[in-house]
C-alpha positions as CSV (number, residue, x, y, z in Angstrom):
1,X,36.3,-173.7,16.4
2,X,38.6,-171.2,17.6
3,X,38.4,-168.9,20.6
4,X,40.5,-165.8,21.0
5,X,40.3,-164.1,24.3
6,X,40.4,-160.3,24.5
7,X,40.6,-158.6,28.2
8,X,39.7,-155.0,28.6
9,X,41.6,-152.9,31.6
10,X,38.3,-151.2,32.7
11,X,39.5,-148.7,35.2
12,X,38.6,-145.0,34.0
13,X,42.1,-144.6,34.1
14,X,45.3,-146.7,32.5
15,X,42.4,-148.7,30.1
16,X,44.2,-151.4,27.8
17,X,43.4,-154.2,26.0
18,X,45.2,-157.6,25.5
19,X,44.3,-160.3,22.6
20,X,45.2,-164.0,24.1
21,X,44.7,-166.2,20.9
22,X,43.5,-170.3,21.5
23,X,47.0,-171.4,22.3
24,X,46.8,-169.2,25.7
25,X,49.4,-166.7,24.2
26,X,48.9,-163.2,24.5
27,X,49.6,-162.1,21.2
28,X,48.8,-158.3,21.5
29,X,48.7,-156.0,25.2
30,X,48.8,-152.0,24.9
31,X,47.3,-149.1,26.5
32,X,44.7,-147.1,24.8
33,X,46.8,-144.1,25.9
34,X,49.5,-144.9,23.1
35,X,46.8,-144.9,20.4
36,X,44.7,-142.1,21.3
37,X,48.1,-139.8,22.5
38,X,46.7,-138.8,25.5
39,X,48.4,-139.5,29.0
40,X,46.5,-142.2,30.6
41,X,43.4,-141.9,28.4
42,X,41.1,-140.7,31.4
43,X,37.4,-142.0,30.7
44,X,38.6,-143.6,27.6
45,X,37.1,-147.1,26.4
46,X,39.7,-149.8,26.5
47,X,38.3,-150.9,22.7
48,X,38.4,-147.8,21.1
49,X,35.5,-147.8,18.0
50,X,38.1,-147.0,15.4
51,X,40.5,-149.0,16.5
52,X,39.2,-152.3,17.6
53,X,38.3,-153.2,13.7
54,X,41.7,-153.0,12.9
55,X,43.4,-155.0,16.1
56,X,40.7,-157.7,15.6
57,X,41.9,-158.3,12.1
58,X,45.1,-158.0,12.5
59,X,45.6,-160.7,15.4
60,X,42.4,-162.7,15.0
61,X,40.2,-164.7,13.0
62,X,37.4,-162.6,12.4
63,X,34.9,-165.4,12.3
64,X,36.2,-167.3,15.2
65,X,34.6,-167.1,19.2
66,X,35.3,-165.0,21.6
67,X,35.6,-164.3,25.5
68,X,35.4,-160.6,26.3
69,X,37.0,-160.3,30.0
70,X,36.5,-157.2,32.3
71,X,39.3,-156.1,35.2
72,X,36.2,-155.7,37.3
73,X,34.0,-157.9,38.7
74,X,30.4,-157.5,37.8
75,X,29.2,-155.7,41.0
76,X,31.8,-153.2,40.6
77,X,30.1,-150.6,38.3
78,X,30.5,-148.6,41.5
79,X,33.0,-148.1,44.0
80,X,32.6,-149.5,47.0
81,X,31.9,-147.9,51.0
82,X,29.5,-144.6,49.6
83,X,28.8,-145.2,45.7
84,X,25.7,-147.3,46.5
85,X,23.9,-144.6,48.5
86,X,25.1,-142.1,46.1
87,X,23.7,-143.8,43.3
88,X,20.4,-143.8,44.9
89,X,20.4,-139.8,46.4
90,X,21.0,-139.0,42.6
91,X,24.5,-137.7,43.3
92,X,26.4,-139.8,40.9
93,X,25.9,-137.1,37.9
94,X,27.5,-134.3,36.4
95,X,24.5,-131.7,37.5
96,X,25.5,-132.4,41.3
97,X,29.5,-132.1,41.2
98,X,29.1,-127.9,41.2
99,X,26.5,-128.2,43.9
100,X,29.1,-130.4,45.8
101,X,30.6,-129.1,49.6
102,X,34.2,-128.0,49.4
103,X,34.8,-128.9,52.8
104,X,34.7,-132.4,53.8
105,X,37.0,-135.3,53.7
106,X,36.3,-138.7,52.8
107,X,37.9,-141.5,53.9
108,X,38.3,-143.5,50.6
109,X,41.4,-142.7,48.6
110,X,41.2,-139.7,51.1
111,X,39.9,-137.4,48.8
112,X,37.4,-134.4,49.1
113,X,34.2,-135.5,48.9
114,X,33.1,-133.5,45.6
115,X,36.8,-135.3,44.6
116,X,35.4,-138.9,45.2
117,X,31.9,-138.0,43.6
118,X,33.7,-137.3,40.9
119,X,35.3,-140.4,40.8
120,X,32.4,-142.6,41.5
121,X,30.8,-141.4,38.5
122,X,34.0,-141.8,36.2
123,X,34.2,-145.5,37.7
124,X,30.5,-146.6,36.9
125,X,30.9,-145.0,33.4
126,X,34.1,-147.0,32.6
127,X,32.7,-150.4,33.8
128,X,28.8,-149.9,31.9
129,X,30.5,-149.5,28.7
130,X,33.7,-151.4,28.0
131,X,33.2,-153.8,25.9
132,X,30.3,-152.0,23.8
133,X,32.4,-151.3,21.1
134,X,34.1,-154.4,20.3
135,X,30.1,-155.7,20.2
136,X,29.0,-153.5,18.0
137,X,32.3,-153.2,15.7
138,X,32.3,-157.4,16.0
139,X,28.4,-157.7,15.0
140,X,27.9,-154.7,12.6
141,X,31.7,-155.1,10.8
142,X,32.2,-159.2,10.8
143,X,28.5,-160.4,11.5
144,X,30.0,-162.1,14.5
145,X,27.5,-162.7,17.2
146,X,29.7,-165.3,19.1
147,X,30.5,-163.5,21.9
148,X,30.7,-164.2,25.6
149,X,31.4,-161.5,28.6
150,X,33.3,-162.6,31.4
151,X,34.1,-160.3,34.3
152,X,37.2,-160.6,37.1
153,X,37.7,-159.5,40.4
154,X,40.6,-156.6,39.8
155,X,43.1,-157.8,42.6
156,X,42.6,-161.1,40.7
157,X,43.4,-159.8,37.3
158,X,46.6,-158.0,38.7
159,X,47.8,-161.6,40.4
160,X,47.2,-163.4,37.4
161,X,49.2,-161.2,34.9
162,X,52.0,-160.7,37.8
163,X,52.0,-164.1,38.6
164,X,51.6,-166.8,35.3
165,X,54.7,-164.0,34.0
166,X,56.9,-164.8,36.8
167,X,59.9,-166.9,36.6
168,X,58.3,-168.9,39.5
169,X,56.8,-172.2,40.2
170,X,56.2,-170.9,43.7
171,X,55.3,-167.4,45.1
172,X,53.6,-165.3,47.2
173,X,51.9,-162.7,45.7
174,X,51.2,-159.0,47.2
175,X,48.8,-156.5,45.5
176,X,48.9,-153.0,46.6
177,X,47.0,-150.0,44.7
178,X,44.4,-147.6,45.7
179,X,41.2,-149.5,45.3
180,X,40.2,-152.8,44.5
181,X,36.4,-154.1,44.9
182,X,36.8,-154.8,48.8
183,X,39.9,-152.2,49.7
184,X,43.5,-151.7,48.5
185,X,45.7,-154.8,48.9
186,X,45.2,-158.9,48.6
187,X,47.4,-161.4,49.1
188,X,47.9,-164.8,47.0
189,X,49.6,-168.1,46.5
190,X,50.8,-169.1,43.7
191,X,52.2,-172.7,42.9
192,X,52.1,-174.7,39.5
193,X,50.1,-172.4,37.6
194,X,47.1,-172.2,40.2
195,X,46.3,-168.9,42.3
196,X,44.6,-169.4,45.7
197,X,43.5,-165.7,47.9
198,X,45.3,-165.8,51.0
199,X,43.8,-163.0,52.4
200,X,42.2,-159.6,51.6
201,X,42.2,-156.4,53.2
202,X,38.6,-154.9,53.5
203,X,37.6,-151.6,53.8
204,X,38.7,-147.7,52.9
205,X,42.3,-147.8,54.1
206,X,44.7,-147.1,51.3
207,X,48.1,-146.3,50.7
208,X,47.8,-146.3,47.2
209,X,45.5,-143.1,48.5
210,X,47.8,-141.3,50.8
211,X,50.4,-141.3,48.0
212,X,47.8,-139.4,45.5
213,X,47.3,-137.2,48.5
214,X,51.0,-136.4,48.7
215,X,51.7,-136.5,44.8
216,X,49.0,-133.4,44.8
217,X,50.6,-131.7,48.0
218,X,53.8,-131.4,46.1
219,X,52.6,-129.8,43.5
220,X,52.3,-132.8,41.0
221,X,48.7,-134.3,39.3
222,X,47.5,-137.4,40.5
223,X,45.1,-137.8,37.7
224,X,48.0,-137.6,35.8
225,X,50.2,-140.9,37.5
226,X,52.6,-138.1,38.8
227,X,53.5,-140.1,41.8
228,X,57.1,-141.2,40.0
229,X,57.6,-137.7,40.4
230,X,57.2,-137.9,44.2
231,X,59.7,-140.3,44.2
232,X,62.1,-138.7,41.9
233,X,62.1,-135.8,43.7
234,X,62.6,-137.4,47.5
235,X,66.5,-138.1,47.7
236,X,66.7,-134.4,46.8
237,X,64.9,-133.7,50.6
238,X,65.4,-135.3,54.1
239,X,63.4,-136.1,56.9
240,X,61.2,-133.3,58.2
241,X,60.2,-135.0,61.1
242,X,57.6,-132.8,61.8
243,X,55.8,-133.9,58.7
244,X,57.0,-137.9,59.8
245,X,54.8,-137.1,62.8
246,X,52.1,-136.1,60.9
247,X,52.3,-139.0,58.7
248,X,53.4,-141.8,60.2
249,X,50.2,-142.5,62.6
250,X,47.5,-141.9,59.7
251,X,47.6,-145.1,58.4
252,X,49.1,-148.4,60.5
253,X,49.4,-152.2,59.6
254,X,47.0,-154.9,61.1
255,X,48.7,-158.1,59.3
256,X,48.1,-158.5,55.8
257,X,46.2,-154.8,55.4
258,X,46.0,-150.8,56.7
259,X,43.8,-149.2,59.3
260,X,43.7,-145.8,60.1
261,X,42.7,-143.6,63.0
262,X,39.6,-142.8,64.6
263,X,37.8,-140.4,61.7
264,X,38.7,-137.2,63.9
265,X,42.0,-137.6,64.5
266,X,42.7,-138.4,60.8
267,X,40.9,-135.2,59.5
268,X,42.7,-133.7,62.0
269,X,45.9,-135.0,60.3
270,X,45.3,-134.5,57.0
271,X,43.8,-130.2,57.4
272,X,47.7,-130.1,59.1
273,X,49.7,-132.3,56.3
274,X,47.5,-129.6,53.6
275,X,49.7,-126.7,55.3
276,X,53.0,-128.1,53.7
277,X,51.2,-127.5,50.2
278,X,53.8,-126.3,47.4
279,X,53.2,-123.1,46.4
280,X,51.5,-122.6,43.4
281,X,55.1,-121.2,41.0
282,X,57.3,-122.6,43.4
283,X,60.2,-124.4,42.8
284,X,59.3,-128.4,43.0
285,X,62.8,-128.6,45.4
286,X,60.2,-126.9,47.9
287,X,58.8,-130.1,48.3
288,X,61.9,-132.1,48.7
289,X,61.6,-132.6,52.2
290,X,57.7,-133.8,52.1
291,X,58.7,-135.9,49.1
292,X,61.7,-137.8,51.2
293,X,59.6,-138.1,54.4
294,X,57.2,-139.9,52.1
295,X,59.3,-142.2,50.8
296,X,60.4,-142.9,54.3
297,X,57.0,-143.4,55.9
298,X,56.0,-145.5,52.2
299,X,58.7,-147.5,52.7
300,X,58.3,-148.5,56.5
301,X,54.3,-149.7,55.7
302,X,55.2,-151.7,52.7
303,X,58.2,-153.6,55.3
304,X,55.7,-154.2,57.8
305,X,53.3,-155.9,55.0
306,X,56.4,-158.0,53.7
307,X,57.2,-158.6,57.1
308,X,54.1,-160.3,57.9
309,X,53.4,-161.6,54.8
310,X,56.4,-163.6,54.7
311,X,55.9,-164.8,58.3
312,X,52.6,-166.2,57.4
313,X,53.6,-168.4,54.5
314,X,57.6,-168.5,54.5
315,X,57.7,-168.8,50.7
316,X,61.2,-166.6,49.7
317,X,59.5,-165.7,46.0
318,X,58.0,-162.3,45.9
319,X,55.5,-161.0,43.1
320,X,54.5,-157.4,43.6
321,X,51.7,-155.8,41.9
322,X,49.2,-152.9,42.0
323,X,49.6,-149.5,41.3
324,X,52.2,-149.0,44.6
325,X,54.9,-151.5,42.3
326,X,55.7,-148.8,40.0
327,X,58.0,-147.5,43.3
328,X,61.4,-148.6,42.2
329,X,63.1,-147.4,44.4
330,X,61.4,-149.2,47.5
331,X,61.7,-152.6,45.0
332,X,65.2,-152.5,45.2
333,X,65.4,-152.5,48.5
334,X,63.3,-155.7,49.7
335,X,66.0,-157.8,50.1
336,X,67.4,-155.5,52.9
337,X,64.4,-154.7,54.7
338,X,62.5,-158.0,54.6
339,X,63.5,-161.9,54.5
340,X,62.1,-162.6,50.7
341,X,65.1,-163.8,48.7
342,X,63.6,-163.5,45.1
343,X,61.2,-160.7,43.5
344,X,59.3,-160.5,40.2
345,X,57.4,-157.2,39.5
346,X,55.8,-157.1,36.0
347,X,56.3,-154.6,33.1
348,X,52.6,-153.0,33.7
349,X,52.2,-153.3,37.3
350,X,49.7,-151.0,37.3
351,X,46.0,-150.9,36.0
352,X,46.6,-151.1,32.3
353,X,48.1,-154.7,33.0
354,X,45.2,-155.8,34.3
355,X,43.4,-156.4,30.1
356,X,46.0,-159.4,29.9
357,X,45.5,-160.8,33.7
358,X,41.9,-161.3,32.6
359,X,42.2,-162.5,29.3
360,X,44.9,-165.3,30.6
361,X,41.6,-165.6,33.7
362,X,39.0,-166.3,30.8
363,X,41.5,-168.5,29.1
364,X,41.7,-170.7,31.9
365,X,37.9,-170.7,32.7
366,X,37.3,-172.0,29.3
367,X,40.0,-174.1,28.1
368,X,42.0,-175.0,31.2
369,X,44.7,-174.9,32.4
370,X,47.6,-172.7,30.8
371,X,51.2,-174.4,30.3
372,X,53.3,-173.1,33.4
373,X,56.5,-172.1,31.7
374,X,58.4,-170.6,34.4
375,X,59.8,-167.2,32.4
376,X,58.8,-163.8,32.2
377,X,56.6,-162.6,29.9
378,X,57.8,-160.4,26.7
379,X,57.4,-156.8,27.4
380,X,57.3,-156.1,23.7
381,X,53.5,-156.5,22.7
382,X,52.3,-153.7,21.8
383,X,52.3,-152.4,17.6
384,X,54.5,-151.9,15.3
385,X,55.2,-148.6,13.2
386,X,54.2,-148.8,9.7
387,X,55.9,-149.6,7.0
388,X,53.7,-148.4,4.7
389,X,54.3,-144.9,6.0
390,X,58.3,-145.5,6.8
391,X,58.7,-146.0,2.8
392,X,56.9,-142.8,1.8
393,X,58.6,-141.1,3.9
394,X,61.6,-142.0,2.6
395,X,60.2,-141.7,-0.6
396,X,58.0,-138.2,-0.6
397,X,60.0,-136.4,2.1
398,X,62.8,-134.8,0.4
399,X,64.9,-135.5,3.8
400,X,68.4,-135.3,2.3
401,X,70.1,-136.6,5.4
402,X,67.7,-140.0,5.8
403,X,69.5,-142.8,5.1
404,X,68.7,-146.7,4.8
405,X,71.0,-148.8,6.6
406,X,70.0,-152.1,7.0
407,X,73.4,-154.0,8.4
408,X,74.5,-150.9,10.0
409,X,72.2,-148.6,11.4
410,X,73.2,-150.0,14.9
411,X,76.7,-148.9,14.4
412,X,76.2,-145.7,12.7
413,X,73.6,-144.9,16.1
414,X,76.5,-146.1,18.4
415,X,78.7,-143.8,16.9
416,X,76.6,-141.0,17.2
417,X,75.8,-141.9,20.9
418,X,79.7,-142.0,21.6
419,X,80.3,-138.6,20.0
420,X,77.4,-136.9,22.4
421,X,74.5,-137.0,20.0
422,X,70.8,-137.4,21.4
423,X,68.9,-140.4,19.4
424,X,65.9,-141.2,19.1
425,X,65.6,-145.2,18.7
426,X,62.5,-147.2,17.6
427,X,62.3,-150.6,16.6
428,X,59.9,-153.8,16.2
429,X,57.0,-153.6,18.7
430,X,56.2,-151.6,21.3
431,X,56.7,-151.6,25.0
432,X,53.7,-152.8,27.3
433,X,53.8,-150.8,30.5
434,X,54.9,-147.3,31.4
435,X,58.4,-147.7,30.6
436,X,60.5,-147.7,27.3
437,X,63.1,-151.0,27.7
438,X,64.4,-150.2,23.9
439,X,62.1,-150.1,21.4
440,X,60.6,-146.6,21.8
441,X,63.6,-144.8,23.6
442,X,65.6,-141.4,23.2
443,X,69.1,-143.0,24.0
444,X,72.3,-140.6,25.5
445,X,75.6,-141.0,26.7
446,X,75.9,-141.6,30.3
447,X,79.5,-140.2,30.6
448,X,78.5,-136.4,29.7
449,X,77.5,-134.7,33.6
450,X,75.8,-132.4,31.6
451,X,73.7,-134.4,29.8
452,X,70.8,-135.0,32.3
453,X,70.1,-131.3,32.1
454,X,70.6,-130.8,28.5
455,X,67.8,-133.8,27.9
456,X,65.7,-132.6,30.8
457,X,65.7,-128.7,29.2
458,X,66.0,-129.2,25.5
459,X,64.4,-132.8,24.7
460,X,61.5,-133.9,27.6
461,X,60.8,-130.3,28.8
462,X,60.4,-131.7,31.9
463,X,61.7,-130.8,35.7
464,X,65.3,-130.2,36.4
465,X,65.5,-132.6,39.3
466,X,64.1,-135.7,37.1
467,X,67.0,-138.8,36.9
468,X,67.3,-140.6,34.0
469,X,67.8,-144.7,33.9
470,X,70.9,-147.0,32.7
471,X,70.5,-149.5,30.5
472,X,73.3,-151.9,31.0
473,X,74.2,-155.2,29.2
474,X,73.9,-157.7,32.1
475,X,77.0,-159.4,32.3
476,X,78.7,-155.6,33.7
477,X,75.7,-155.3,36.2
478,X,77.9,-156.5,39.3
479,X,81.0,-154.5,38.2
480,X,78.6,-151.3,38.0
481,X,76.1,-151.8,41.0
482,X,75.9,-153.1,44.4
483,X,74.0,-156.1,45.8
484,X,73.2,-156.5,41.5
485,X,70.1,-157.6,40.8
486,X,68.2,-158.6,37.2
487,X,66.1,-155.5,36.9
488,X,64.4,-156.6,32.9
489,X,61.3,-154.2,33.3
490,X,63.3,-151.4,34.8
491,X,61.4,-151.7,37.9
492,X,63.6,-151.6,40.4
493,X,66.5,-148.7,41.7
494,X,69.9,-150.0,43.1
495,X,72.8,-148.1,44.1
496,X,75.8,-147.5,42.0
497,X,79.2,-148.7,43.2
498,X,81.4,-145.4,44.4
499,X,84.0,-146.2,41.9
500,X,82.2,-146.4,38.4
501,X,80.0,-143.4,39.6
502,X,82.3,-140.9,37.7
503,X,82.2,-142.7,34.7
504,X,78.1,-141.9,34.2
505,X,77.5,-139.4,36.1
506,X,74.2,-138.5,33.4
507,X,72.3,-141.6,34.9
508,X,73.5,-141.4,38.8
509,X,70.7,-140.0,40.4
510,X,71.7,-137.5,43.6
511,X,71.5,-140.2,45.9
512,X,74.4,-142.6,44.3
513,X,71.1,-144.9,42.3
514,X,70.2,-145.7,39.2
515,X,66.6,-147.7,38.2
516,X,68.5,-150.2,36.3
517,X,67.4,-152.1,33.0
518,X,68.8,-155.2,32.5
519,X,69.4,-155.8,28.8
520,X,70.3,-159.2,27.8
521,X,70.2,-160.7,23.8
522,X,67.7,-163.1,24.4
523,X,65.1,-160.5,25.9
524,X,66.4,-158.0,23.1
525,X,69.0,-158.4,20.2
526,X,69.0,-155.3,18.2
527,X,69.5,-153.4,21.8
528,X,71.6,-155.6,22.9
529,X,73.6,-155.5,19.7
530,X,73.8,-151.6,19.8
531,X,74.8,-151.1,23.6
532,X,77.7,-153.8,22.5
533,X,78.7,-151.5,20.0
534,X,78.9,-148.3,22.2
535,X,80.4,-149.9,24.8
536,X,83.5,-151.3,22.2
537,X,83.6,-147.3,21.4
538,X,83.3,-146.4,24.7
539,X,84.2,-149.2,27.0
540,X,80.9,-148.3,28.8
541,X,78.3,-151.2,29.0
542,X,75.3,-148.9,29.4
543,X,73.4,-146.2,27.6
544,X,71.6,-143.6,29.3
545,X,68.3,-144.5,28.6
546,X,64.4,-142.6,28.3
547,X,61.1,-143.0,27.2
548,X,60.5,-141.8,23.4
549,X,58.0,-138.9,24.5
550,X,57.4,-135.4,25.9
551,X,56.5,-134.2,29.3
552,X,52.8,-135.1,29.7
553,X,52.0,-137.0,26.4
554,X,52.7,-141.0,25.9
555,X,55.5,-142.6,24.6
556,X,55.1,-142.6,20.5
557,X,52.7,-144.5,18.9
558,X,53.3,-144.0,15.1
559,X,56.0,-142.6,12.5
560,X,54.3,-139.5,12.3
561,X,54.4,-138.9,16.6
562,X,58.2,-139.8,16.4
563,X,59.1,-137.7,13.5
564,X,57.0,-134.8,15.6
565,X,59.0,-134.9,18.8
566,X,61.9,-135.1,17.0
567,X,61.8,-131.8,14.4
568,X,60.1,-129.8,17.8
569,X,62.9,-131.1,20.1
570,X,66.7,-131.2,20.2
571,X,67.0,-134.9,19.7
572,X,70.1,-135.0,17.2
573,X,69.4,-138.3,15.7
574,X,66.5,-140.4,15.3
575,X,66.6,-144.0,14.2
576,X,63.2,-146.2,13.0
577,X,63.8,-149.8,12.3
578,X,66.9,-149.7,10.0
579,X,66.4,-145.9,8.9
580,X,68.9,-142.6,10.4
581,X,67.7,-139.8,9.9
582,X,69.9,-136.8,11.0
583,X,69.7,-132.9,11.8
């Protein structure tokens, strides 16, 4: 009989689900967030009740087994170092929280304690229930009682995603987030398709915590995965070396993991580092100068891991995972600053990856080993738009300028790009992971200096200082950046060479970089195919390139969401599958 195997992110935050079907191939991955429309999908189940029916029918046989596998490991229905002894003074409810000291620091995630109670409670609540609803929906709906739970450490489920979708036969793998069941980072070997722990950092030391810390010092939400922000915002500062001084000695490297300072001293720190708080109104540039001397301090710490990482194995492949991944701009930098000679980052490096790292785990566990294939994984898992609900629009709308153009539509939308137009492009399935790699993208010219501004103020309503990325057809990437490297998931920052920098000045960020995707025809035809046709407008090899959303919603999830942003925005054009529709 056969077994599909569905893993559930389970963190409160990021949750996602991933279908692997009995071949071992994921066949679905997407975060809740994108059905739902809510950023992140805080306290949201990973198998949402009205959804799950639908996914399970869609991508499964609905009589069939199946292995339900959790990003957690089965102990971890609390956080580790103080939810145990909360849980049993009765703090871990709602009814405590506005009894809760303000004062106080903790030294997990280095939060306020009311802050980490908080937490806590969101934590045990996500891991109890995920996975009720595919139960019930699979029992009551399709009379299926053939279920079995599995659950995974989280570190684990991070390596195994990174790692069995690396181009590698041989890596080393580093995961650094806020929390995992022991502490913040592990460490792995990966060779032939088999993962082995090399070593795992234990206790409260995180840097995945110190950079919430800062996100929310400079005026951005942590809840809200602001830290890109942070980052955005740092080449705009310098060096306060004040702040350095503050920073630098709260949190130091012992090998393969973090320690920090004797409890005193640290508080110490952190009431000072508080004082360099934006003000509430004020400009985010204010923070410019905390933002860079972040970067800084981030970036010396995650050298000093490398460092010693790679001296303890001397294996030159890289993967990087966890939360602290989604840094481009450190990733394009660790072939300066440390000896690896190869890097693979994922597409969802961050929690919401985790639903297919355990599914691929349970797969394993049950039918053996996968086929090691040695090639990334397709970022393009999520859904599709409908159909059904592209036709009637065409049909019931009365939109005089929608137009079908099945041969053409991706050299009508070139020709709209080249003349200065804003499109919106959707096609075929959606991205997995936090950035849009062209299938759910608002698309500019790069050549424009003012577009940056005019898409930050009139499309994404969003901060002036925010960059946008390049998308550029791979076989121009050494012409248009230095030290080139394949970037396919967008994950990593590179510097542009003086030269071309006046040619896109839209998608050269203040420092001289751009976060680079990579677009090549094999990973992507249809974007590939339009890029070719700007760039024989144009003769520019790269489109300016952003998610298909708003500031603080997801990217769009349906025909409806897209049609939304773009009658409430100034997008100019808007393409979906082989439709234009223009203003």
């Amino acid at each position: 009989m056969k077994r599909y195997y569905i893993g559930l992110a389970t963190t409160f935050h990021d949750p996602a689900l991933a279908i692997v079907d009995a071949e071992g191939e994921i066949v679905f991955a997407e975060a809740a967030e994108r059905f739902l429309q809510d950023k992140r999908a805080i306290n949201a189940e990973p198998d949402h009740l009205f959804r799950i029916a639908h996914l399970v029918k869609e991508y499964c046989e609905q009589d069939a087994e199946f292995t339900i596998a959790r990003s957690w490991s089965a102990s971890s229905s609390r956080l580790p170092f103080l939810a145990g002894a909360a849980s049993r003074l009765g703090l871990l409810s709602p009814d405590w929280l506005p009894r809760a000291p303000l004062d106080g620091w903790s030294r997990t995630l280095l939060m306020r304690r009311y802050q980490l109670h908080h937490l806590m409670l969101c934590v045990q609540s996500a891991h109890l229930k995920a996975g009720a609803n595919l139960a019930l929906v699979m029992r009551h709906r399709f009379g299926n009682r053939k279920l079995r739970f599995l659950n995974f450490d989280h570190h684990l489920t991070h390596a195994a995603y990174a790692c069995y979708g690396s181009p590698f036969s041989e890596a080393v793998c580093m995961i650094v987030d806020g929390t995992g069941e022991h502490g913040s980072i592990s460490c792995y070997t990966y060779r032939n398709g088999r993962l082995d722990r090399l070593s795992r950092h234990r206790g409260p030391e995180s840097l995945g915590g110190l950079y919430m810390l800062i996100t929310e010092l400079c005026g951005f939400s942590s809840f809200g995965g602001e830290e890109w922000k942070v980052m955005g915002l740092a080449p705009y500062g310098r060096t306060d070396e004040a702040i350095y001084r503050l920073l630098r000695p709260m949190i130091k490297v012992a090998g393969c993991g973090l320690r920090y300072p004797p409890m005193r001293q640290l508080r110490a720190g952190l009431t000072r580092l508080c004082r360099y708080r934006r003000a509430e109104g004020a400009s985010a540039l204010e923070a410019a100068d905390l933002a860079h001397t972040w970067q800084r301090v981030f970036s010396e710490i995650m050298d000093e891991l490398l460092q010693n990482l790679y001296a303890e194995t001397r294996v030159d492949n890289l993967v990087l995972s966890g939360g602290c991944a989604l840094n481009s701009s450190y990733a394009g930098r660790v072939f300066e600053s440390t000896p690896f000679k190869r890097l693979h980052i994922p597409s969802a490096p961050a929690d919401d990856g985790n639903a297919v790292g355990a599914a691929l785990l349970a797969y394993e566990q049950t039918a053996g080993p996968r086929k090691t294939r040695q090639k990334l994984f397709s970022p393009y898992l999520g859904s599709r738009v409908s159909a059904e609900t592209l036709t009637n629009v065409a049909r019931w709308s009365g939109l005089r300028t929608l137009r079908h153009l099945p041969e053409t539509v991706h050299l009508e939308a070139a020709r709209r790009l080249a003349e200065g137009r804003i499109l919106g492009w959707i096609q075929e399935r959606a991205e997995f992971g936090p950035r849009a790699l062209g299938n759910r993208s608002i698309l500019a010219d790069p050549r424009p200096r003012e577009m940056k501004d005019r898409l930050n103020r009139e499309v994404k309503f969003r901060e002036e200082f925010r960059p946008f990325a390049p998308a550029i057809l791979h076989e121009y990437g050494e012409e248009y950046f230095e030290n080139y490297q394949e970037s396919p998931y967008m994950e990593r920052t590179l510097r542009f060479k003086q030269e071309v920098r006046a040619k896109v000045p839209a998608v050269v960020h203040v420092d001289g970089t751009g976060r680079l995707q990579t677009v090549k025809r094999e990973w992507n035809a249809r974007f590939h195919a339009l890029i070719e046709a700007f760039h024989r407008l144009t003769n520019i090899p790269l489109l300016l390139n952003t998610s298909f959303n708003i500031m603080g919603k997801p990217m769009v999830h349906t025909v409806e969401d897209a049609l939304a942003v773009f009658f409430t925005t100034g997008m100019d054009a808007l393409v979906i599958e082989d439709y234009l529709l223009e203003k």
